[in-house]
C-alpha positions in Angstrom: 72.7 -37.6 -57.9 74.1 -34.0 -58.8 73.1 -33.6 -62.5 75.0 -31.2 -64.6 73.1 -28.5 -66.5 75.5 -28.1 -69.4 73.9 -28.5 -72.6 75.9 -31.3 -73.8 74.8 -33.4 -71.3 74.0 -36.9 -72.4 70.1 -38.2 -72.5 71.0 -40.7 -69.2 71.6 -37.9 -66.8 68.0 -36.8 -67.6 66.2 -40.0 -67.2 62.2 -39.3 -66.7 61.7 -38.8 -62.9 60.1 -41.2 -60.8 56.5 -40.5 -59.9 55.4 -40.6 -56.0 57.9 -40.2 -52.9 61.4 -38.9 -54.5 63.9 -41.4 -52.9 62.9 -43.3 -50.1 62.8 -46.9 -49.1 65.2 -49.6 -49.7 64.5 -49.8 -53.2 65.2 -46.8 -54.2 66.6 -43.0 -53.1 69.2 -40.8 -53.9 72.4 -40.0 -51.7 72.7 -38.2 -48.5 74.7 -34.9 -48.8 75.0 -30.9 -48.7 74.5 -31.1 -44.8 75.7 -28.2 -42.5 79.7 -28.6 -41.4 80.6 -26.9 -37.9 82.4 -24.0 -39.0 79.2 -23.0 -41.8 78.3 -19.3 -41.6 75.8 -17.5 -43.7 76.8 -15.0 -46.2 74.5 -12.6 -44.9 74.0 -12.9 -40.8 72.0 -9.7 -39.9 69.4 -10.2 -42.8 69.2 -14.0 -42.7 68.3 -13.4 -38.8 65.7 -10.7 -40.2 64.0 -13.5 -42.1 64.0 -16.1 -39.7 62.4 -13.0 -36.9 60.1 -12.1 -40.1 59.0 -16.0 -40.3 58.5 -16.5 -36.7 56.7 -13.4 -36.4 53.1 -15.1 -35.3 55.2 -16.8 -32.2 56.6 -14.0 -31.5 54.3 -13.1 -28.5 55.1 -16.3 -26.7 58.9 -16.2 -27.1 59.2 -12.3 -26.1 57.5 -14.3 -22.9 59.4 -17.4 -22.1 62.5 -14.5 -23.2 61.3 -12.6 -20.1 60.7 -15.3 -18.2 64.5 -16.7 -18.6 65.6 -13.5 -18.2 63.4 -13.2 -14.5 64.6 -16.7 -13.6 68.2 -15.5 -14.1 67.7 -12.5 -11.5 66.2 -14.2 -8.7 69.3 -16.2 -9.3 71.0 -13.4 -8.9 69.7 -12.0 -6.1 69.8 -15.4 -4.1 73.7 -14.9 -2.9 73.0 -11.6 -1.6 70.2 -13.1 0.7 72.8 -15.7 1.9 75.3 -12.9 2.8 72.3 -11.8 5.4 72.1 -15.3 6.4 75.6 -15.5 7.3 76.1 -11.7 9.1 73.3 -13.1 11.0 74.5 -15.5 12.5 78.4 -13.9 12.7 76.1 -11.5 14.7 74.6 -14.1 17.3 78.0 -15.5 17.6 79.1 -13.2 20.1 75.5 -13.5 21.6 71.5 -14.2 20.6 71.0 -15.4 16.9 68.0 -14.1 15.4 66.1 -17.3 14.4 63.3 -15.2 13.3 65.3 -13.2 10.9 67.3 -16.3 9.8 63.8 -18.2 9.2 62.7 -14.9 7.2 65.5 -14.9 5.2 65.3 -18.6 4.5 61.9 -18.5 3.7 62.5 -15.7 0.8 65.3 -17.4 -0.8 63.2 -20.5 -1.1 60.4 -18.5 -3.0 63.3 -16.7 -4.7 64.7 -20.0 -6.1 60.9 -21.5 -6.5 60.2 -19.2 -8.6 63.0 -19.2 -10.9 62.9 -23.2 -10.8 58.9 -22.2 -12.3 60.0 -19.5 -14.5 62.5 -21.9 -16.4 60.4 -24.4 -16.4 58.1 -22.8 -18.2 60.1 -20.8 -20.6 61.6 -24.8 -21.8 57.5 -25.6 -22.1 56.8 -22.5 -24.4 59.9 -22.6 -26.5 60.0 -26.4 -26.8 55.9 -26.1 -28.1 56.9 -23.0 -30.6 60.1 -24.9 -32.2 58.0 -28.0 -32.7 55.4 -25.7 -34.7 58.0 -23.6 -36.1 60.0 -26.1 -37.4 56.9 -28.5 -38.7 55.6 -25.4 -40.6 59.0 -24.9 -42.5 58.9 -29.2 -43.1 55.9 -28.9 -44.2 56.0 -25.3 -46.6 59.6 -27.4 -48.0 57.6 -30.3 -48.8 54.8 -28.2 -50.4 57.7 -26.4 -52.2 59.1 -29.6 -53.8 56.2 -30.6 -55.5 56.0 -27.4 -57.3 59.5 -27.0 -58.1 60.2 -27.3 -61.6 62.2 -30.5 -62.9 64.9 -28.1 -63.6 66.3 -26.8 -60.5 67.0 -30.9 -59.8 69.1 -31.3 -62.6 71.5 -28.9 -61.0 71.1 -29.7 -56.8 71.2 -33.1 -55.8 68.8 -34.7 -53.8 71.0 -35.0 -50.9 71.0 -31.3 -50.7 67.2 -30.7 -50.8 66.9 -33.6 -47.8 69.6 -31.7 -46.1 67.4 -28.3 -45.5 64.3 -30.8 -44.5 66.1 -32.7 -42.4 69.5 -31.1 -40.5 69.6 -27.3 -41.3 65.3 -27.2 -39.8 66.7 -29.1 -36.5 69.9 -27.3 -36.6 67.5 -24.3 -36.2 65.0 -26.2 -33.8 67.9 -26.6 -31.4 68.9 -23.3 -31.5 65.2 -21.6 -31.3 64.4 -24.1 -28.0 68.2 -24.4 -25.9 70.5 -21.7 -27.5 68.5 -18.5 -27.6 67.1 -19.1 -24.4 70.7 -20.0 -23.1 71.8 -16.8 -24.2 69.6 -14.4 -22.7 70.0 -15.9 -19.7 73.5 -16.6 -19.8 74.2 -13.0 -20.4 72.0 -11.7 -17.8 73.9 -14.1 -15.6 76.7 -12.4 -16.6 75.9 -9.1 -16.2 73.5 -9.4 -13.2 76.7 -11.0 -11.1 78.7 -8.2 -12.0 76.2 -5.4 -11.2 75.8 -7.0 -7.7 79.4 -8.0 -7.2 80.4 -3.8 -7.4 77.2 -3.3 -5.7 78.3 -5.4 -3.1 81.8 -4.3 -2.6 84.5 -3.2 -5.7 87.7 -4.4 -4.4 86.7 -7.7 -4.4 84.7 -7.5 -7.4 88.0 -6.3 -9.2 90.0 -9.2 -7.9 86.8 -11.6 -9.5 87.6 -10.2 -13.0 91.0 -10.0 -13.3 91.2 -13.5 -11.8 88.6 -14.6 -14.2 90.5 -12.6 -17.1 93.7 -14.4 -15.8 92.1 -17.3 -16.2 90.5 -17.5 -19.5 93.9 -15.6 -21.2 95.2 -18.9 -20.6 92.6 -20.8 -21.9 92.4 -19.1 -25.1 96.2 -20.1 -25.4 95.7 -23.4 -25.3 92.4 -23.5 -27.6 94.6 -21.4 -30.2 97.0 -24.6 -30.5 94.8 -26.9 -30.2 92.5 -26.0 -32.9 95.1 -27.1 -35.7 95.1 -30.6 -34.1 90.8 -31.0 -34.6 91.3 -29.6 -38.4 93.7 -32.2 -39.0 91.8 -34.7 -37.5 88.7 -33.9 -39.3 91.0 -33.6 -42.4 92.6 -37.3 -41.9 89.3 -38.8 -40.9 87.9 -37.7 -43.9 90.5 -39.0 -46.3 90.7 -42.3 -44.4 86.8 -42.3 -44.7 87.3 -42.5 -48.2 90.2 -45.1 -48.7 87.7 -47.3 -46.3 84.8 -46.5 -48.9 86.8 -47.3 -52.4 89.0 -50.2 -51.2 85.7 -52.0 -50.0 83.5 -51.2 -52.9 85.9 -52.8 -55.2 87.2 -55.2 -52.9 86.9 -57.4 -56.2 89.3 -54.9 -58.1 91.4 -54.8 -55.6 91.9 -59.0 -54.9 92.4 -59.4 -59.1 95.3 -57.1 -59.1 96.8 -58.1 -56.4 96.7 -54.7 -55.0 96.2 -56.0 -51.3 99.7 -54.7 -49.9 99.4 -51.0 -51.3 95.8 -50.7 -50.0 97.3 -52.0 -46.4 100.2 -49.6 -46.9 98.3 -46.7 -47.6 95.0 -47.6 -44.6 97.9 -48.1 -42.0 99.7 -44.3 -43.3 96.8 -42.4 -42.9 95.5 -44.5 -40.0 98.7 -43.7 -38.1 97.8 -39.8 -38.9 95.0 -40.2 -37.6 96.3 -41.7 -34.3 98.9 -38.6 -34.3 96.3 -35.8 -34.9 93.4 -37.5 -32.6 95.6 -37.7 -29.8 96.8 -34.4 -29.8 93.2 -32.6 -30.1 91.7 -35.1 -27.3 94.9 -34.1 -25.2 94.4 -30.6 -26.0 90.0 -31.3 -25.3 90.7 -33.2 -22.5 92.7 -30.1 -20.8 89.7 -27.9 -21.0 87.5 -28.9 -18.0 90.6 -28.8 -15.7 91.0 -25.7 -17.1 87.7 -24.5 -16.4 88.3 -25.9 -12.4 91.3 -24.0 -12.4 89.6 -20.7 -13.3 86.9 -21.4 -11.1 89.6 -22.3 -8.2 91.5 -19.2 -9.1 88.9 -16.7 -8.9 88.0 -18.9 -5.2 91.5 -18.2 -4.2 91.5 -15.0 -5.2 88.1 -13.6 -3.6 89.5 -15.6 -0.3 92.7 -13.9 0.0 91.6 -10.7 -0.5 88.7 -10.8 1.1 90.2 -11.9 4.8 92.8 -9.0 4.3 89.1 -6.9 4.1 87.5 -8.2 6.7 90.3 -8.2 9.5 90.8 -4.7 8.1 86.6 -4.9 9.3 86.0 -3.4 5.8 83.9 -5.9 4.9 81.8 -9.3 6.6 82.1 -12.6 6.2 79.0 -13.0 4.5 80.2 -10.8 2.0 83.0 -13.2 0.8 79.9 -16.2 1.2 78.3 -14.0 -1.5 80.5 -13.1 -3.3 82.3 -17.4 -3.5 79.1 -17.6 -5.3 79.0 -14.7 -7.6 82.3 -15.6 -9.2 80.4 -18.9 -10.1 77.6 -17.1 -11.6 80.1 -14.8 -13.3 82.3 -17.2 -15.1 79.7 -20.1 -15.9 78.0 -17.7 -18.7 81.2 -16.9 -20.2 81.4 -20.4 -22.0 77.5 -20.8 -22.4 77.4 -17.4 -24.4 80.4 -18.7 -26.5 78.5 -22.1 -27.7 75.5 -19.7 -28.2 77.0 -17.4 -30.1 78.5 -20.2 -32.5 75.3 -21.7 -32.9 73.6 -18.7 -33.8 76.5 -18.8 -36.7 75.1 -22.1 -37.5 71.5 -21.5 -37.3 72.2 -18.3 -39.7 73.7 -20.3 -42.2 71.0 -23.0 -42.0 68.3 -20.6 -42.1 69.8 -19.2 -45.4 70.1 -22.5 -47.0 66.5 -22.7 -45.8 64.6 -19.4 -46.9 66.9 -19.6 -50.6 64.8 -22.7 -51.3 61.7 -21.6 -50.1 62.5 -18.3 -52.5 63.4 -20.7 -55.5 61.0 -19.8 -58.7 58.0 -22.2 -59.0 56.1 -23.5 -62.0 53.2 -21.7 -62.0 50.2 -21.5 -61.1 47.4 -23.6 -63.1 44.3 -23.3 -60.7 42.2 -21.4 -63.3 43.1 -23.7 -66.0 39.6 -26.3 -66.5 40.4 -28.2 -69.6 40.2 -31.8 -69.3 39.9 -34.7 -71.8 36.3 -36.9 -70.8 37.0 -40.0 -73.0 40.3 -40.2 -74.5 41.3 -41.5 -77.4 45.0 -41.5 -77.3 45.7 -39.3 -80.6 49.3 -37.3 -79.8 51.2 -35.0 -81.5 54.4 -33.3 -81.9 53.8 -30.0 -83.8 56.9 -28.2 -84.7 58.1 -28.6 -81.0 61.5 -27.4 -80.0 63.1 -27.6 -76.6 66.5 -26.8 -75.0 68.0 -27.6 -71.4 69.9 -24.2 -71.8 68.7 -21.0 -73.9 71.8 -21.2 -76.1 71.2 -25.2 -77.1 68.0 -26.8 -78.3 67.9 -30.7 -77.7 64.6 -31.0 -79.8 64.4 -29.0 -82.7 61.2 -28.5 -85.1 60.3 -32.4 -84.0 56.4 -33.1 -85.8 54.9 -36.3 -85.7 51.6 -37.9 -84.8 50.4 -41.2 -83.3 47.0 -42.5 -84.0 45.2 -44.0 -81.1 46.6 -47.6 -79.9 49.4 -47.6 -82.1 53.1 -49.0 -80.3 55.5 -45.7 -81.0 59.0 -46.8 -80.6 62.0 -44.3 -79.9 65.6 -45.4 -81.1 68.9 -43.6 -80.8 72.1 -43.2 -79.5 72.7 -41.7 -76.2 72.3 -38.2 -76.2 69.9 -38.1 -79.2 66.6 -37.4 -77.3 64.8 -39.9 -76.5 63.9 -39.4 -73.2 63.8 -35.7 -73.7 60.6 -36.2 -75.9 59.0 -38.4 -73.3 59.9 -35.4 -70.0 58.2 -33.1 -72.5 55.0 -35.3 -73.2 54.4 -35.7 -69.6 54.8 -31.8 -69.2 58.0 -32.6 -66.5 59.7 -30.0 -68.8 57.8 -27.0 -70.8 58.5 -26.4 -74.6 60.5 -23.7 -75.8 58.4 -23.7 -78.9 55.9 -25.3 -81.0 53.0 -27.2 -78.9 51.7 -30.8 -78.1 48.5 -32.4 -78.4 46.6 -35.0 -76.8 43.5 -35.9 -79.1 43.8 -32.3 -80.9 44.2 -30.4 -77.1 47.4 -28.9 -76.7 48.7 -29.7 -73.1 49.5 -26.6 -72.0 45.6 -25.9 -71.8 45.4 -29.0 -68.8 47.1 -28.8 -65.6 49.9 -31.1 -64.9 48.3 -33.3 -62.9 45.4 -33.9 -65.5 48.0 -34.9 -67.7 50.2 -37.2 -65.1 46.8 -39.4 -64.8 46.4 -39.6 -68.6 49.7 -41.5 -68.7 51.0 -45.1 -67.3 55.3 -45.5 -67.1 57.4 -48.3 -66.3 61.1 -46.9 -66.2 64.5 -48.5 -66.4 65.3 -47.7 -62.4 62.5 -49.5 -61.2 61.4 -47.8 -57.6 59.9 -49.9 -55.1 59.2 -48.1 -51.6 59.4 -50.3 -48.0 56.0 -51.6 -48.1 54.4 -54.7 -48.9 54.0 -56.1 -52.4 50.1 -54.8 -51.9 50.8 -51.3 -51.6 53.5 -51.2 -53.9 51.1 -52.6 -56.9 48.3 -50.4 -55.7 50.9 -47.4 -55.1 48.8 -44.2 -55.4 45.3 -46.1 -56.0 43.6 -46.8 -52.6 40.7 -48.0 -54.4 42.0 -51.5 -56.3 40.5 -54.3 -54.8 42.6 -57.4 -53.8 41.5 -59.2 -56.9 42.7 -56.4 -59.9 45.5 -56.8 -58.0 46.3 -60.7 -58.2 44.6 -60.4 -61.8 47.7 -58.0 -62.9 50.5 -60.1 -61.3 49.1 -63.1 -63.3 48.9 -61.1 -66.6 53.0 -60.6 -65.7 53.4 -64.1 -64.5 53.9 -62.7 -60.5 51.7 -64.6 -58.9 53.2 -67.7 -58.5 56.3 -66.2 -57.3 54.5 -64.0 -54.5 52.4 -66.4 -53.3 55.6 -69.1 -52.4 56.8 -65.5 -50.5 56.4 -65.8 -46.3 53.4 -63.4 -46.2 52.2 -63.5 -49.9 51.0 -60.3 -51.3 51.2 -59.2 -47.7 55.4 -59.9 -47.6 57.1 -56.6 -47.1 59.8 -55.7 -49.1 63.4 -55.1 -48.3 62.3 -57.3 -44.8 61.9 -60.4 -45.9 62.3 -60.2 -49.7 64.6 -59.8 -51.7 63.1 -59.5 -55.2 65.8 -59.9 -58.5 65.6 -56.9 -61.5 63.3 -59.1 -63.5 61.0 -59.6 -61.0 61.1 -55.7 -59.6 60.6 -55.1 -63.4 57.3 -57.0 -63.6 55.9 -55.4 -60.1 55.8 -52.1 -61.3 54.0 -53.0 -64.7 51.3 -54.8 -62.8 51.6 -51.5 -61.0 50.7 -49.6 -64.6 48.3 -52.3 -65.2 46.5 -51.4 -62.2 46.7 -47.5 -63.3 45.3 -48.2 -66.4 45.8 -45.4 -67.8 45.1 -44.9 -72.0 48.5 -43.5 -72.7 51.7 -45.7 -71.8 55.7 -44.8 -71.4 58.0 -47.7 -71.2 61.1 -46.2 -70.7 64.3 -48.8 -71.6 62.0 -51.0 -69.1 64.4 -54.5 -70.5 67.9 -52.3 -70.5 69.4 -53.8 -66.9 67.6 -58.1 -67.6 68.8 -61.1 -69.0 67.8 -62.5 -71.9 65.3 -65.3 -70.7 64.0 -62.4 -68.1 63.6 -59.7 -71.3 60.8 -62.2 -73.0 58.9 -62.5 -69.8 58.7 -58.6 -70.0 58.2 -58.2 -72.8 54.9 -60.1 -72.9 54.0 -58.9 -69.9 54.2 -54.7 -71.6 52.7 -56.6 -74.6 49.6 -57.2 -72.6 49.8 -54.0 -70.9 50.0 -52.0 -74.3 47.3 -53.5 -75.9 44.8 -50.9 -76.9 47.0 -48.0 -75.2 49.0 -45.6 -77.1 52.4 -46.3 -76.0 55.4 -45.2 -76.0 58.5 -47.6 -75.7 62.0 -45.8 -75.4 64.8 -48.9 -76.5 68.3 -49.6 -76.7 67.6 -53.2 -77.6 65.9 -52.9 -80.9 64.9 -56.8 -80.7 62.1 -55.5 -78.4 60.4 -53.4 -80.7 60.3 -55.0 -83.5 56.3 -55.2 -83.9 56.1 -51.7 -82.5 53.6 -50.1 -85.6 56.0 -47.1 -86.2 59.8 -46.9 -85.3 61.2 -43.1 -84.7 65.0 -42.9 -85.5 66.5 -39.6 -83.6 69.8 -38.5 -83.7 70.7 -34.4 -82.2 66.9 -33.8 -81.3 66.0 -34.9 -85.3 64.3 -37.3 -86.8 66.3 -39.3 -89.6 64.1 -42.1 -90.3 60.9 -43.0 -89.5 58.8 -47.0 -90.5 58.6 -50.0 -89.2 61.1 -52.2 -88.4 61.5 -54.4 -91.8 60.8 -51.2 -93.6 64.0 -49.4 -91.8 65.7 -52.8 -91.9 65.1 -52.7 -95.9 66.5 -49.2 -96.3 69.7 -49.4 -95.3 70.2 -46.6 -93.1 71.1 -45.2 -89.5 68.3 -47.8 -88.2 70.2 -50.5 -89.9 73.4 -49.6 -88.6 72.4 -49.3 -84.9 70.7 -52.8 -85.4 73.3 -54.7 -87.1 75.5 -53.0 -84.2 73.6 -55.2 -82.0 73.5 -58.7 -84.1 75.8 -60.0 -86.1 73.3 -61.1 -89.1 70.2 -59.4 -89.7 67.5 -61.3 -88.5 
């Protein structure tokens, strides 16, 4: 989800990140996007191919090699025609009396090591580069993985997840592809190229004249019909894209859609852009479909062409037939790289741009570096505190201003507000997601900026409103990120939330993997992943609107299941329904990053105020 970073965004679009693998599974993930189109190009080619040269630069010993070796394979390929040619004036020779069967079996006998050796050469220029894009391209996976793990929670709430998958996922293969087929393609496409021409005005000019302009003639024509046609794929592309989308929205509210009646206009408006569609898809396969007969006819031509002329040179005895033999196959040689050089050259385009996208994350700033920092809390207590801290998503907005308060060890701390007031602003900052812009916090009189971030994570249990669930079994979910629970804290915890019973009536029991052959309700994915923090165990607890998205019978069943889970932790519960913290031992009332009231329920209740408002919101008497 693409977050905005405006600093009057609402508390929702900041809810506290999920702990563990961002996204995947069926339970859970965010949506696919920001992948590379076609047409992409980077904004800076030359320097973005520096980078990529610069990162590669331990390999580049082996793919100067299988670069050389392409490039070798391409000349003995080269030279091959000119042997034929020999072949052929030999035997034109024995014609009129011996043939040389010596010389023939020579030649014969060359070319085959001639071709041998290319086959080799290519063969292992494909084994060196497809080993060295494998290890290039798991080095970047693995530095972008490393990178996301110390990215701070910031850049997120400006680039959606989609876009971070993208770089792992297509723009690293989109340059995998290109480092193992396209740059080898091009080197030897173009020494193809120019090899064929060097040896068709070695061989004889004339004809290698009529080869180019033929070819020339050929491809003028092509370009003509690529020119028109290209209008046809944009159109398409464009049609497909909008017709994509009508699919999309008339489906998702298929519902909407039947209530109003609305049946006929969606129809109306699928079969309009479905019979654009039809118009611009035909045309561009027409126009695609013309561009292999093309490619014959160029070929052909330039055949024609090298035939012609070349019997006017040899009953003129300027020339052999052998040399026309040759020289049927040059023209081959000489046209095929023109089309290979072209897709090469547009994937480089690609690759740059995909290599950009790369190397800008991999430049993105980092949190820093906590290696040297030691402090850790032995036994803790559970004692927090909010000292003058102040906190803004944006320099020129604070969210939190001078917030101060303190929460003795085991005590229920309960967060109320409206949207936007806070709320789960205080909870990013307690968990260090997000650094302060003032002021300090303390965990039993240590201020958290002393421990590392990951000291601090494992001082804290959370159960969230989006509960996250990866594809796994029930097991592994409960004992997500704690390989040493035993089988029996596991079935203790799913008793405490009244689980149990439900898991074992499941195909597999605690062994039935989810999102196969399970398909759990939002109570029941609720309780999982506070048996999940009761197998953490952590002394500090976040529950975070955990009863929000649950029906009512559902919302007692967990609420006595975070009951057991808080007792003797410091907790802190974040709620829109203020029927659920009712026994909490202090309620905080925020409203724009303040506090207005602070108590306990019948003591807010009592007063009159904000508290009072928001709850009789909710209920029609006070209870």
């Amino acid at each position: 989800m693409a977050r905005s970073n405006q600093p009057d965004t609402t508390e929702d679009s900041r809810k506290t990140p999920r702990r563990g693998h961002p996204g995947g599974g069926p339970m859970g993930g965010g949506p696919m996007g920001g992948g590379m189109m076609p047409g992409d190009k980077a904004k800076d080619f030359r320097a973005t191919l520096r980078k990529l040269a610069a990162y590669c630069r331990k390999y580049m010993p082996a793919i100067a090699l299988a670069l050389v070796l392409a490039l070798a394979g391409s000349a003995l390929n080269v030279i091959g025609p000119d042997l034929l040619r020999n072949i052929t004036d030999k035997i034109q020779e024995g014609i009129r009396g011996t043939i040389d069967i010596d010389a023939i079996n020579r030649i014969v006998l060359l070319l085959a090591a001639l071709y041998g050796a290319g086959l080799i050469f290519n063969y292992a220029q494909g084994f060196i580069m497809a080993t060295v894009t494998q290890r290039i391209t798991n080095k970047m996976r693995t530095e972008i993985s490393a990178k996301i793990n110390r990215m701070p929670l910031r850049y997120f709430d400006s680039t959606s997840y989609g876009n971070v998958l993208s770089r792992v996922t297509n723009d690293i293969d989109m340059i995998g592809q290109t480092l193992n087929n396209s740059l080898g393609m091009l080197v030897s496409s173009v020494a193809l190229f120019v090899g064929a021409l060097v040896m068709m005005v070695y061989t004889n000019w004339i004809l290698a004249i009529t080869a180019v302009v033929s070819t020339i003639v050929g491809f003028a024509l092509m370009s003509v019909i690529m020119k028109h046609s290209q209008r046809w794929f944009v159109a398409q592309q464009e049609v497909l894209g909008r017709l994509n989308g009508h699919i999309e929205e008339t489906y998702s509210g298929h519902a909407v859609v039947k209530a109003y009646n609305a049946e006929e206009e969606a129809k109306a408006a699928f079969h309009d852009l479905n019979g654009k569609l039809y118009g611009s898809a035909w045309k561009s396969q027409f126009m695609s479909g013309l561009m292999m007969p093309i490619m014959g006819f160029v070929g052909n031509l330039g055949y024609v062409a090298i035939c012609v002329v070349g019997a006017m040179l040899v009953t003129s005895n300027t020339i052999s037939i052998g040399t026309i033999v040759a020289f049927m196959i040059y023209i081959r040689l000489f046209t095929q790289p023109l089309g290979q050089i072209a897709q090469a050259a547009t994937n480089l385009q690609a690759t740059a741009a995909a290599s950009e996208r790369v190397f800008e994350f991999l430049e993105e700033e980092e949190l820093a570096d906590e290696s040297a920092k030691t402090t850790k809390l032995a036994q803790v207590k559970g004692e927090v505190e909010f000292r003058h801290a102040r906190f803004g998503y944006t320099a020129d907005k604070d969210v939190i201003k001078d917030f101060s308060m303190k929460a003795e060890a085991g005590q229920k701390i309960a967060i109320v507000g409206p949207t936007g007031a806070g709320k789960t602003t205080l909870v990013n900052l307690l968990m260090r997601f997000y650094e302060l812009s003032g002021g300090e916090i303390l965990i039993d009189g240590v201020p958290i900026d002393r421990m590392t971030r990951e000291d601090v994570h494992d001082l804290f249990s959370m159960v969230l409103q989006d509960t996250w669930l990866f594809e796994g079994t029930i097991r592994d979910n409960i004992a997500f990120a704690r390989p040493d629970v035993t089988d029996a804290q596991i079935e203790e915890a799913c008793r405490a939330v009244g689980l149990d019973h439900f898991i074992r009536t499941l195909p597999d029991g605690y062994d039935t993997v989810l999102g196969d052959r399970a398909s759990l309700s939002a109570g029941q994915k609720q309780l999982l992943t506070i048996a999940r923090a009761m197998i953490d165990d952590a002394p500090l607890l976040i529950l975070d609107e955990a009863t929000s998205s649950v029906d009512t019978r559902t919302e007692l069943l967990i609420q006595r299941a975070m009951d057991r889970l808080s007792a003797g932790k410091t907790s802190f519960v974040i709620a829109h329904r203020l029927s659920t913290i009712k026994n909490a031992d202090r309620i905080l009332v925020m409203k724009d990053g303040d506090i207005l009231e602070t108590g306990t329920h019948d003591e807010l209740l009592a007063r009159g105020g904000f508290y009072a408002e928001l709850y009789n919101s909710q209920f029609e008497q006070v209870s």
